[in-house]
C-alpha positions in Angstrom: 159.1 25.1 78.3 155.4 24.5 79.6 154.6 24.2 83.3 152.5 21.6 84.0 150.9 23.5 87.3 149.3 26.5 85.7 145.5 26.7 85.4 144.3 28.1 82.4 141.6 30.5 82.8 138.2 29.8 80.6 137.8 33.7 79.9 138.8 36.7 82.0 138.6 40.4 82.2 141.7 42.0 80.5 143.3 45.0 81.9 144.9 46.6 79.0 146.0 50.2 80.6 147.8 51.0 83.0 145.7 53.1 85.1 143.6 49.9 85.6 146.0 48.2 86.6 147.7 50.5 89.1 143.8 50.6 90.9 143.2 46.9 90.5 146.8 46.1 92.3 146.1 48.6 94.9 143.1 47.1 95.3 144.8 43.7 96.0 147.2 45.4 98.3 150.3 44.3 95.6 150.9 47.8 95.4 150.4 51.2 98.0 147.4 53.1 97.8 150.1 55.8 96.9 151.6 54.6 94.4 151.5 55.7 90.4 153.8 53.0 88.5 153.3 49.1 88.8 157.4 47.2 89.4 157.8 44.0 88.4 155.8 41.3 90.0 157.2 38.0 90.5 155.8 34.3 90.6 158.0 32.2 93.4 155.5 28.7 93.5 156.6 24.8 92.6 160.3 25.9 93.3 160.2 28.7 90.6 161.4 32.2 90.9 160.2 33.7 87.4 159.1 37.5 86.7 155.0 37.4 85.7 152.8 40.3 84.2 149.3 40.7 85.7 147.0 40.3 82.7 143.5 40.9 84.2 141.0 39.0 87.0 138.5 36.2 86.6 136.6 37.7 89.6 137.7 39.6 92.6 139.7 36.6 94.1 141.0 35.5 90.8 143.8 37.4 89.2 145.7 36.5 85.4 149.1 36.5 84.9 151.6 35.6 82.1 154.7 33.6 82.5 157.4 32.8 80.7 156.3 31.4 77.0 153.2 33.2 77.3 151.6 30.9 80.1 148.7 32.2 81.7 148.2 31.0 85.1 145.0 31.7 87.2 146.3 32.9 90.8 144.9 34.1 94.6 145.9 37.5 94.7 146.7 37.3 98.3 149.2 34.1 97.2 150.8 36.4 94.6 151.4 39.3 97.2 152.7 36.9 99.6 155.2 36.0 97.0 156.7 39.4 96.7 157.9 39.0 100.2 162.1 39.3 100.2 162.0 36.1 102.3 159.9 34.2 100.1 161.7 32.9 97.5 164.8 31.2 100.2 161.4 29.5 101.9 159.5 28.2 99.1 162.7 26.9 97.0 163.4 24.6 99.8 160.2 23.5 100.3 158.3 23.0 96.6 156.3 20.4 97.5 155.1 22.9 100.5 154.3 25.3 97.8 152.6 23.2 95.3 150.6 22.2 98.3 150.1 25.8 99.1 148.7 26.6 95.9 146.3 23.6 95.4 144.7 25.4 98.2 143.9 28.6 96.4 143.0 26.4 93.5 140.0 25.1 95.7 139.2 27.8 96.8 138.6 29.4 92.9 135.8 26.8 92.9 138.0 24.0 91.0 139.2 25.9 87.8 141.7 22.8 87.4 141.2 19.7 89.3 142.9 19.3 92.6 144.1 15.8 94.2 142.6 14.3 97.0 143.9 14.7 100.3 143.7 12.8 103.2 142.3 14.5 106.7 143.6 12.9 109.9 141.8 9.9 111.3 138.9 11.3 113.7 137.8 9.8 116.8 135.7 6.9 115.4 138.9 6.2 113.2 137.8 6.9 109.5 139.7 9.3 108.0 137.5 11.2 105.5 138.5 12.3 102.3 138.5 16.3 100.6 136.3 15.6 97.6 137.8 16.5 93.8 136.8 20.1 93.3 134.5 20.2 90.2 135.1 20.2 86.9 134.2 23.6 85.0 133.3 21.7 82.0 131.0 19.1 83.6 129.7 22.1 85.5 128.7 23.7 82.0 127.5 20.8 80.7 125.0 20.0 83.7 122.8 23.6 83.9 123.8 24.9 80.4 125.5 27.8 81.7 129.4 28.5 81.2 131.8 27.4 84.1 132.3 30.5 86.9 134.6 30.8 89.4 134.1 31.0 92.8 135.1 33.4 95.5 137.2 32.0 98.2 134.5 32.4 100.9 132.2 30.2 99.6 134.0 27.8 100.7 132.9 28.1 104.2 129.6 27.2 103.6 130.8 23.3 103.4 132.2 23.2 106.7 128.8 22.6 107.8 128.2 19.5 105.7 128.8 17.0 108.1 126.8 18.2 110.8 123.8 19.1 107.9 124.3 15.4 106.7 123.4 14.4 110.4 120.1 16.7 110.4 121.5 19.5 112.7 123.0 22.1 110.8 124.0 24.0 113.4 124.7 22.1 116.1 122.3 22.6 118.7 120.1 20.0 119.3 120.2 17.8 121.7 119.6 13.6 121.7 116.4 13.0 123.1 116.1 10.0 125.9 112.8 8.5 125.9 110.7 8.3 129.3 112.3 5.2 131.6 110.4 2.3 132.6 108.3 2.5 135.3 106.9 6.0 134.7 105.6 4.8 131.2 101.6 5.4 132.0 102.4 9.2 133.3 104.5 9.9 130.2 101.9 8.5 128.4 99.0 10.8 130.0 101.3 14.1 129.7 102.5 13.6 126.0 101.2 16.5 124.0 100.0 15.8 120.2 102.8 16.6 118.5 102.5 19.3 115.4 103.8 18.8 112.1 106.1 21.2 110.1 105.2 23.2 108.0 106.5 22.1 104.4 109.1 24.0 102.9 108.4 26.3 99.9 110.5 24.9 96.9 112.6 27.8 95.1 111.4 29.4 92.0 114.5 27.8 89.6 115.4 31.3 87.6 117.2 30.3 83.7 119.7 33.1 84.3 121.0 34.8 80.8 124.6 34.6 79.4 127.0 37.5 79.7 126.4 41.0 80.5 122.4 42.4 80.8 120.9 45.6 82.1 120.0 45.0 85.1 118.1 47.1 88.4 117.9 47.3 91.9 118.0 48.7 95.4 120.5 49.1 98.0 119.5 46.8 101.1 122.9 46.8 103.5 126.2 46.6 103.7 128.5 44.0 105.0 131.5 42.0 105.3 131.9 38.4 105.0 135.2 36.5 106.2 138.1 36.2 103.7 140.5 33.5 105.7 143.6 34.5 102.7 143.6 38.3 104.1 144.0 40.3 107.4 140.5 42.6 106.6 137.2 41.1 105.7 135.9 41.2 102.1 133.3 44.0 101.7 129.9 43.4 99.9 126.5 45.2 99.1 123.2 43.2 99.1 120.5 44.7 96.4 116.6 43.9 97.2 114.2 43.7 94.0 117.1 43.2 91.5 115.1 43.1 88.1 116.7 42.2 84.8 115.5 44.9 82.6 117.0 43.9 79.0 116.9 41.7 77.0 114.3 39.9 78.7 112.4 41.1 82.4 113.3 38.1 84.9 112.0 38.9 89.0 115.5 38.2 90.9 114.9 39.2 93.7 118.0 39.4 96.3 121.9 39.7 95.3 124.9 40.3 96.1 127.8 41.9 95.0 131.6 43.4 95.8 131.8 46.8 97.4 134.9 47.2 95.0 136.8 50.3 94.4 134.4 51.5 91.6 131.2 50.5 93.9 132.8 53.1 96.4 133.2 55.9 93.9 129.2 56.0 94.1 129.1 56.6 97.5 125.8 54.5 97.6 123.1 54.6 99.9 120.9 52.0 102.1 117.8 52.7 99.8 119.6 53.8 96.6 117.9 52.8 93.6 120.1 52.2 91.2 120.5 50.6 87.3 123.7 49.2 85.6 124.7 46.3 83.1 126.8 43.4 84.4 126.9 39.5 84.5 124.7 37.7 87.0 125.6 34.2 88.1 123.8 31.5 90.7 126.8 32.0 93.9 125.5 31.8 97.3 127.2 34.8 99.4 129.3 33.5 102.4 126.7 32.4 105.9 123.9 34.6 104.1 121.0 33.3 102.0 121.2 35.7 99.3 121.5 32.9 96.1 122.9 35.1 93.6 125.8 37.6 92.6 126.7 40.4 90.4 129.9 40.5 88.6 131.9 43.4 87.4 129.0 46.5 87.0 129.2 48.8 85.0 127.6 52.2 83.5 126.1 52.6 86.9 123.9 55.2 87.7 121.3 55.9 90.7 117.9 57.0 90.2 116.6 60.0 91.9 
């Protein structure tokens, strides 16, 4: 039997010990931070109650497992701990369509790894009721810059709740309508209007052709933060680099990143101002209400210069 729901993964990082694993679920939170043997994980969406294996992650917010047949289905982790609640599975068997509804969610928020229906907002003030565009199509998304389809963390998200207010020229909000002088005081508004000056113009973005795949890659340690993760109780943690340089195969000027401050990041116990070189995947993602355009993915063989 195929289920029609589950969202294929393009390509993923395979955990294939269980060490990795154990630290990758505790990670999650699926597991304790005490813990040293995985149990048996279970997949309770679309009115299903079916045992699953955890086969690896797309990105931090994007984990693989295996159902039944040898289905692999592309998941929120926070969904998939939520199923392993005792309560859960009496809740979402009597409500499927909740569920499936549930879980289109955290397919928009993986940056549209299958296509997700439109949904209908309540009708605003003004009466029109605005529709949730289609998320995009990984393929078409390939096809357009060249580069293969990535998924995207949950918090980028945010950055479209904006859009309305950016369509209307105020992006955030604060400007107020102007009301022009009234009549009768025409000629002293006339005699006290100062020459207005023009805006600078905007410096257009050096477009960067970033390489396929893993590269050797440099930089240095500029903060730490969090960003907002609406699926969990904590924040998400990340590291911005300054002067990020792909070394290998080519030299390419990046300039600012961003990445996870993951369990393995931790293990560095990095510094603001630590200079440090690694290989790993870099991919054009715009971190969550900061203007840092790009992120590093899954680094590796990190080590910090002295």
């Amino acid at each position: 039997m195929t289920y029609a729901f589950t969202i294929e993964p393009p390509e993923y990082y395979s955990l294939e010990n269980e060490p990795e694993l154990i630290a990758k679920c505790q990670e999650w939170g699926l597991i304790s931070a005490k813990a040293t043997k995985l149990k048996t994980f279970y997949y309770k969406g679309n009115g299903l109650n079916l045992p699953c294996t955890i086969l690896g992650f797309v990105d931090h917010m994007t984990a693989v497992i295996e159902l039944d047949h040898g289905q692999k289905h592309c998941i929120h982790p926070s969904y998939l701990k939520e199923m392993q609640a005792s309560g859960y599975s009496t809740r979402g068997l009597s409500g499927a369509g909740a569920e499936t509804g549930t879980e289109q969610g955290y397919a928009e928020q993986s940056n549209g790894i299958a296509a997700v229906d439109e949904v209908e907002e309540p009708a605003t003030a003004a009466g029109v009721k605005p529709k949730t565009a289609k998320a995009p199509d990984p393929a078409e998304t390939s096809a357009q810059d060249g580069s293969p389809a990535e998924l995207v963390d949950p918090e980028d998200d945010m950055d479209g709740l904006d859009s309305f207010s950016e369509l209307k020229g105020d992006p955030d909000g604060l400007v107020e309508e102007y009301i022009g002088p009234q009549a009768g005081n025409n000629a002293n508004a006339t005699s006290e209007t100062k020459p207005k000056t023009k805006a600078a113009p905007k410096t257009k973005a050096v477009k960067i052709d970033l390489p396929e795949g893993k590269v050797k890659m440099s930089g240095v340690v500029k903060e730490f933060t969090t960003v907002p993760n609406h699926f969990s109780d904590n924040d998400d943690e990340v590291i911005i680099y300054e002067s990020v340089t792909i070394t290998e195969p080519d030299v390419i000027e990046v300039g600012e990143a961003w990445s996870s401050h993951s369990a393995t990041m931790k293990k560095q116990e990095l510094e603001v101002g630590d200079v440090l070189t690694f290989e790993a995947k870099i991919i054009k993602k715009k971190l969550t209400r900061n203007p840092v355009p790009y992120k590093i993915n899954n680094p590796s063989k990190i080590q910090k210069e002295d």
